[in-house]
MARFIPA-871518 format. One record per residue: residue number from 1; residue in three letters; chain; x, y, z of N, C-alpha, C, O in turn. Coordinates in Angstrom, 2 decimals, padded with zeros to 5 digits. Each point is the difference from the previous one (the first is absolute). Layout:
N
NUM_ALA_A_X_Y_Z_X_Y_Z_X_Y_Z_X_Y_Z
...
***
This chain:
110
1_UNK_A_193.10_-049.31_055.79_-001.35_000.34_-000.37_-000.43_001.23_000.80_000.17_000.07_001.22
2_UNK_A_-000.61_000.69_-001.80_-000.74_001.63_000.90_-001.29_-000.68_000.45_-000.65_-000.79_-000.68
3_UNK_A_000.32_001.30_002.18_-001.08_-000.44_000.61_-000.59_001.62_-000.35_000.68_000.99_-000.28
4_UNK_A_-002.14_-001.09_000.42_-001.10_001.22_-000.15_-000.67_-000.42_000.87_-000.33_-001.17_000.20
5_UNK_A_-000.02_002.41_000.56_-001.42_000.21_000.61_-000.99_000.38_-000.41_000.05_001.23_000.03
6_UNK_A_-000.95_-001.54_-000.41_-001.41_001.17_-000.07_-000.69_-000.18_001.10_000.16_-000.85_000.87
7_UNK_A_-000.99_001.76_-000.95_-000.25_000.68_000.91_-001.56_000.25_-000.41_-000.17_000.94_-000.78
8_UNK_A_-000.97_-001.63_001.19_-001.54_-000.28_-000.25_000.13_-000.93_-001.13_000.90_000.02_-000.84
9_UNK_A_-002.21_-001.12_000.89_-000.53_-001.07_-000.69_-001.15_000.51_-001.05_-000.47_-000.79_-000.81
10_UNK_A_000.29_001.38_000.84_-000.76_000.57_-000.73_-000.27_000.24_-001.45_-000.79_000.90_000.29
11_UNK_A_000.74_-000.91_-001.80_-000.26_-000.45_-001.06_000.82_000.39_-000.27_000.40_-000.60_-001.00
12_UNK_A_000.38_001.51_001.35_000.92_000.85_-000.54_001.51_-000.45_000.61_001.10_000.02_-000.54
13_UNK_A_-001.49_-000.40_001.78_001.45_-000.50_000.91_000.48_-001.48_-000.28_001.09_-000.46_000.34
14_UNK_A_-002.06_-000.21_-001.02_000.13_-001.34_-000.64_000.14_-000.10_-001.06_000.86_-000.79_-000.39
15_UNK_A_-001.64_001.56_-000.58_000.86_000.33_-001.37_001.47_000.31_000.11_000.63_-000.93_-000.50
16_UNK_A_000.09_001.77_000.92_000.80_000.29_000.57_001.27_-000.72_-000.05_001.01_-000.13_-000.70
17_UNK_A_-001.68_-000.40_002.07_000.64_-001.53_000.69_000.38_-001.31_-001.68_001.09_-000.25_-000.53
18_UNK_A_-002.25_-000.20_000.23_000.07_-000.94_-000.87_001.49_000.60_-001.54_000.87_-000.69_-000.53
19_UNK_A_-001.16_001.91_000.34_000.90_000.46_-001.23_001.41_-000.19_000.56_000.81_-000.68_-000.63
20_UNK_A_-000.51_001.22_001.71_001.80_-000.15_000.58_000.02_-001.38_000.69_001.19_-000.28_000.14
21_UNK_A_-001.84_-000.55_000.28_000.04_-001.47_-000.21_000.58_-000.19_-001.28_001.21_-000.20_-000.15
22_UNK_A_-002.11_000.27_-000.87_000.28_-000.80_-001.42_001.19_000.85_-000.69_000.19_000.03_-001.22
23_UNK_A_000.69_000.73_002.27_001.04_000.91_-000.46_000.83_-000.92_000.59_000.99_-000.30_-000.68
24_UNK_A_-001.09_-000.17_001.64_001.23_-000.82_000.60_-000.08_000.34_001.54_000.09_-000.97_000.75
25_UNK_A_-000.26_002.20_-000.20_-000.13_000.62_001.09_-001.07_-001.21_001.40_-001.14_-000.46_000.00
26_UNK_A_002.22_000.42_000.88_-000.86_-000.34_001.29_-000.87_001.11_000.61_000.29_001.06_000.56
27_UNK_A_-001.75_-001.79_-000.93_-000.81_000.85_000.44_-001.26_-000.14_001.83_-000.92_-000.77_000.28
28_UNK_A_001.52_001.85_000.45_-001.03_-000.17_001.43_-001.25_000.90_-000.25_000.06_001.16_-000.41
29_UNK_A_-001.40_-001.94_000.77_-000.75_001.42_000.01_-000.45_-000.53_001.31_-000.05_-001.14_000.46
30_UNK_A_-000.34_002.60_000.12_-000.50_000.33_001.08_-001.59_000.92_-000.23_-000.28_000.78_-000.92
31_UNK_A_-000.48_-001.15_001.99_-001.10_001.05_-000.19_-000.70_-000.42_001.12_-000.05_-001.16_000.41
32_UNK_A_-000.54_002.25_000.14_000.00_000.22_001.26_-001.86_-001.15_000.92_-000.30_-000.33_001.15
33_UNK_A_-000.38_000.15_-002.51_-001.77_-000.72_000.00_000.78_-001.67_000.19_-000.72_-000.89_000.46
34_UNK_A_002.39_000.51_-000.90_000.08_-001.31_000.07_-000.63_-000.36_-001.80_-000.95_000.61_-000.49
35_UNK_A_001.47_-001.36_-000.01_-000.62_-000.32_-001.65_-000.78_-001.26_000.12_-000.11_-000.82_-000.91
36_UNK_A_-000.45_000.71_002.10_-001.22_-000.79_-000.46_-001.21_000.51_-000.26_-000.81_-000.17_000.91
37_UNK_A_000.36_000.82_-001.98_-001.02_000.87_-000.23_-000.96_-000.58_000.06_000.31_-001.18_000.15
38_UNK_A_-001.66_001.32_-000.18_-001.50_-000.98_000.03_-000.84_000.85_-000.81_000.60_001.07_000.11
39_UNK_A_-001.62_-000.86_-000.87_-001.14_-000.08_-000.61_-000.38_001.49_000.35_-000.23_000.88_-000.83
40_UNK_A_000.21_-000.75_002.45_-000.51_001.45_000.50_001.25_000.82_-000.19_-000.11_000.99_000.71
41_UNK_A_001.26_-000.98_-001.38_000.93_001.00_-000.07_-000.53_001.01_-000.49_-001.06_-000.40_-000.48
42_UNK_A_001.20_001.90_000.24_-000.31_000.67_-000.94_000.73_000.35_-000.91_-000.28_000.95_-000.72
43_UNK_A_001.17_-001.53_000.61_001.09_-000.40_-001.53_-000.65_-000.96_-000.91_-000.29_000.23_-001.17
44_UNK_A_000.16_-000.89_001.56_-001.44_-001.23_-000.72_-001.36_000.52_-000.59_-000.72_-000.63_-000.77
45_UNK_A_000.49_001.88_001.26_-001.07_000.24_-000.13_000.02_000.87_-001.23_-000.63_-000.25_-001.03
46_UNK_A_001.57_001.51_001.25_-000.07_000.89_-000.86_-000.20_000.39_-001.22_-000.71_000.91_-000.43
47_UNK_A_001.65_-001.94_-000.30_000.41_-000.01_-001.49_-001.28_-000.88_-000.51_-000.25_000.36_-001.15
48_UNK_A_-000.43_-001.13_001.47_-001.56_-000.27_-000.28_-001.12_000.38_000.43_-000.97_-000.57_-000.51
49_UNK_A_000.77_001.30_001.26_-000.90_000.66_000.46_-000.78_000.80_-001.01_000.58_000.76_-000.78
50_UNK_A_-001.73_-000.90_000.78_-001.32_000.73_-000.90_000.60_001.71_-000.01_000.22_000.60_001.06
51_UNK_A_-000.06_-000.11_-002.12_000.39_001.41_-000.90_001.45_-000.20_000.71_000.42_000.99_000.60
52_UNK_A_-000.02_-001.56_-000.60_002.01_-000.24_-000.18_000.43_000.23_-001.52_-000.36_-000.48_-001.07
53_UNK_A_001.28_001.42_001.46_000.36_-000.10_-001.44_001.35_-000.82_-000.52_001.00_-000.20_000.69
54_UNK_A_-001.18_-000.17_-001.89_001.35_-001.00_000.01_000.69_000.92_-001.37_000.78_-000.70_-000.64
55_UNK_A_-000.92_002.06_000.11_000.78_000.49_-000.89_000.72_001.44_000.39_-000.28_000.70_000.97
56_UNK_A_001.12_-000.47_-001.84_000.90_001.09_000.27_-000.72_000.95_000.36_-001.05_-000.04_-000.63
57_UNK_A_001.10_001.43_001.78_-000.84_000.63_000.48_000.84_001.52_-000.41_001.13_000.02_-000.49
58_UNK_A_-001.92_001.20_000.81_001.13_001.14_-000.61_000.62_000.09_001.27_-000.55_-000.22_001.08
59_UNK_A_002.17_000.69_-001.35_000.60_000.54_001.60_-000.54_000.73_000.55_-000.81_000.75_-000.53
60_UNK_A_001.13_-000.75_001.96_-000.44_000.81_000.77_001.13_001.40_000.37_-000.13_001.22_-000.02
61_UNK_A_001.41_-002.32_000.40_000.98_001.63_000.09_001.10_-000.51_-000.37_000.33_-001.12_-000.40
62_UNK_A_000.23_002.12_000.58_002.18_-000.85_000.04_000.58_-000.41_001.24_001.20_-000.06_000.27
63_UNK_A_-002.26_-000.22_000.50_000.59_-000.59_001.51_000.21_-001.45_-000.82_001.18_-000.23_-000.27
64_UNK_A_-002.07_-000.72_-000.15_000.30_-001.31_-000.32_001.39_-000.05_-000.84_001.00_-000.60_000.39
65_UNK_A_-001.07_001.14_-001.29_001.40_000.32_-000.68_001.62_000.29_000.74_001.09_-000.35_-000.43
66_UNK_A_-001.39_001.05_001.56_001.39_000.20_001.03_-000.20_-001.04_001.12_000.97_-000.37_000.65
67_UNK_A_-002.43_-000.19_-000.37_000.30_-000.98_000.57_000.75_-001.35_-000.34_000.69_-000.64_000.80
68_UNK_A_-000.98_000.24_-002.40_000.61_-001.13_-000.88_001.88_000.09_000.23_000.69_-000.95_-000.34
69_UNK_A_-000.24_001.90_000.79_001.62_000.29_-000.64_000.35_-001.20_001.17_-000.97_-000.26_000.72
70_UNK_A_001.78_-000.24_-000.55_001.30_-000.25_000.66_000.70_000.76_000.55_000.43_000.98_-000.61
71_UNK_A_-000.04_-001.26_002.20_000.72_000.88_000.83_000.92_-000.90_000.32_-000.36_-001.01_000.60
72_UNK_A_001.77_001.21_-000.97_000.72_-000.72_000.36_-000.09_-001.65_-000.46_-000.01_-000.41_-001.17
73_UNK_A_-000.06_-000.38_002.36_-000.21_-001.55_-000.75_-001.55_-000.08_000.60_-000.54_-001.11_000.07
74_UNK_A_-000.18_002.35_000.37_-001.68_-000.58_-000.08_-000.62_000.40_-000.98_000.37_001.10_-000.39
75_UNK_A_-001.47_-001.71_-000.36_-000.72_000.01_-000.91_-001.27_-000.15_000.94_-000.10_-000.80_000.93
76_UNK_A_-001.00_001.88_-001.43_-000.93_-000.19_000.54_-001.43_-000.83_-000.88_000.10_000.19_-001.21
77_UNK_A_-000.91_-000.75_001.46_-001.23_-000.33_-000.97_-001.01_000.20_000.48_000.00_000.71_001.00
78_UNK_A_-001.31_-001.24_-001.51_-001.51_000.14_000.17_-000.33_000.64_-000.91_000.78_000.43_-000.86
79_UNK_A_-002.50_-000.17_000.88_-000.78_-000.08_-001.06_000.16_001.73_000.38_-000.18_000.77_-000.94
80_UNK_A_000.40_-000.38_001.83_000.36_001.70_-000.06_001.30_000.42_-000.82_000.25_001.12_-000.44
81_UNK_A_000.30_-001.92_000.37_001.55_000.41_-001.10_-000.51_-000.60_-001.30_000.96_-000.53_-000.54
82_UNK_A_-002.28_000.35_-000.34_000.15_-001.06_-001.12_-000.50_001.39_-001.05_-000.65_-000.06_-001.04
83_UNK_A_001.15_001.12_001.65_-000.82_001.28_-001.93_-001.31_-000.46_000.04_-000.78_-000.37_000.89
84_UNK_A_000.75_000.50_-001.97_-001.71_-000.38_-000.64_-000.86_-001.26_000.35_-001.13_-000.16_-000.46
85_UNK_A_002.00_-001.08_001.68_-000.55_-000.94_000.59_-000.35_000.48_000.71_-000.76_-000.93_000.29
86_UNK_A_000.45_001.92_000.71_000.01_-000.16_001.65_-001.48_-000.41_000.05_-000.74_-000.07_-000.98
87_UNK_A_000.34_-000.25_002.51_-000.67_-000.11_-000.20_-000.71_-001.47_-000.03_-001.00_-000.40_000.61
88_UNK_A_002.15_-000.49_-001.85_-001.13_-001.28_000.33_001.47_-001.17_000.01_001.22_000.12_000.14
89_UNK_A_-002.32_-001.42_-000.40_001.39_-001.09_000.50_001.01_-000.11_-000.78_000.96_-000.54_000.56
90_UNK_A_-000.68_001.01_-002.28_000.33_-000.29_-000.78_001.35_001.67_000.19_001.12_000.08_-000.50
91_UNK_A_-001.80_000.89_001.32_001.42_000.64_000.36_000.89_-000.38_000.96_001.15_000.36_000.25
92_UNK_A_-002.18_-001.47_000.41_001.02_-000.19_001.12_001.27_-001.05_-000.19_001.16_000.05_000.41
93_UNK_A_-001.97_-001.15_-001.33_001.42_-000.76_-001.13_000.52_000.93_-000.08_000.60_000.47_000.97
94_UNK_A_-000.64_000.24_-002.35_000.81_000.35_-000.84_001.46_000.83_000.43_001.10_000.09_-000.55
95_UNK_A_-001.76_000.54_001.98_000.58_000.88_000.91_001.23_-000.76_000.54_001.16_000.37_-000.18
96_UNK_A_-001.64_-001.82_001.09_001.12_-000.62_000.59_000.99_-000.59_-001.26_001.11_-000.40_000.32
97_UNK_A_-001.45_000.36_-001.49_001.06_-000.36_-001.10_000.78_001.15_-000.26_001.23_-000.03_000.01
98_UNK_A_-001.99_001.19_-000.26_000.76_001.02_-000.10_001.11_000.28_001.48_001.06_000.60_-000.14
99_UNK_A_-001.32_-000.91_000.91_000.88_000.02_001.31_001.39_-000.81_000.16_001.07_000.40_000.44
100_UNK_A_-001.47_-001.78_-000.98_000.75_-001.13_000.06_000.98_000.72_-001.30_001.21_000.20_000.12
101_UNK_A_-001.85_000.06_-001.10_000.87_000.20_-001.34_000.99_001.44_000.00_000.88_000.25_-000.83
102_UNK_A_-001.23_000.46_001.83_001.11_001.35_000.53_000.90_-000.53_000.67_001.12_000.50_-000.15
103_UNK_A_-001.21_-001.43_000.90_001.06_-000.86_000.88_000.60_-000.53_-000.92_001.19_000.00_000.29
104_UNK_A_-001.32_-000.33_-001.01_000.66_-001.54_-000.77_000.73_000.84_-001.18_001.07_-000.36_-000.47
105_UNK_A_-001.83_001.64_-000.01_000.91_000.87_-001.00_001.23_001.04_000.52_001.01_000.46_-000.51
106_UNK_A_-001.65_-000.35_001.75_001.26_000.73_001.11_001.24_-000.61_000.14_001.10_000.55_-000.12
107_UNK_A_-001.35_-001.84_000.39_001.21_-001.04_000.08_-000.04_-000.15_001.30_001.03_-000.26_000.63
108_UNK_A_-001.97_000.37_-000.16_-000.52_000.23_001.72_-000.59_-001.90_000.38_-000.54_-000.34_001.06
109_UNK_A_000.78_-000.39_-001.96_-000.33_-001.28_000.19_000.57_-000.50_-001.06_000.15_000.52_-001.11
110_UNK_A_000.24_-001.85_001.57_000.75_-001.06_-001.68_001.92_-000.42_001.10_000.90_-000.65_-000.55
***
């Protein structure tokens, strides 16, 4: 079985996490707050917070785009690599799937 690290808990590092799980992959995450989050996180807060937006936003540059690639066997995520997500919680999913799913199409896990 391939063990993985990720590397932050975060919406994106648990999305992530959960997809190369259900790939087969032993998965560790690490993050540096400890994952017992509470109420006052500001990860909790964000993605509902009054004028949050929860839809596709226009890009900003092609940094998110060269940030998304894969270097080697790292894949990076967050809601800064999600295109037209950034920004809110729904890039930060989509992001750690897109992360997990470069690994797993690499042959970099399985």
């Amino acid at each position: 079985m391939t063990r993985i690290v990720v590397v932050g808990a975060g919406f994106a590092g648990l999305a992530a996490a959960d997809e190369l799980q259900r790939s087969g992959a032993e998965v560790v995450v690490f993050e540096a707050r400890g994952l017992d989050r509470g109420p006052g996180d500001s990860s909790a807060r964000g993605a509902c917070a009054p004028g949050s937006r929860s839809r596709p936003r226009p890009p900003r540059s092609s940094r998110g785009r060269r940030l998304a690639r894969t270097v080697g066997p790292l894949a990076f995520a967050g809601e800064h690599t999600a295109g037209d997500w950034h920004g809110v919680m729904e890039g930060a999913l989509r992001s750690g799937v897109r992360a997990a799913r470069q690994l797993l199409g690499a042959h970099l896990v399985g």
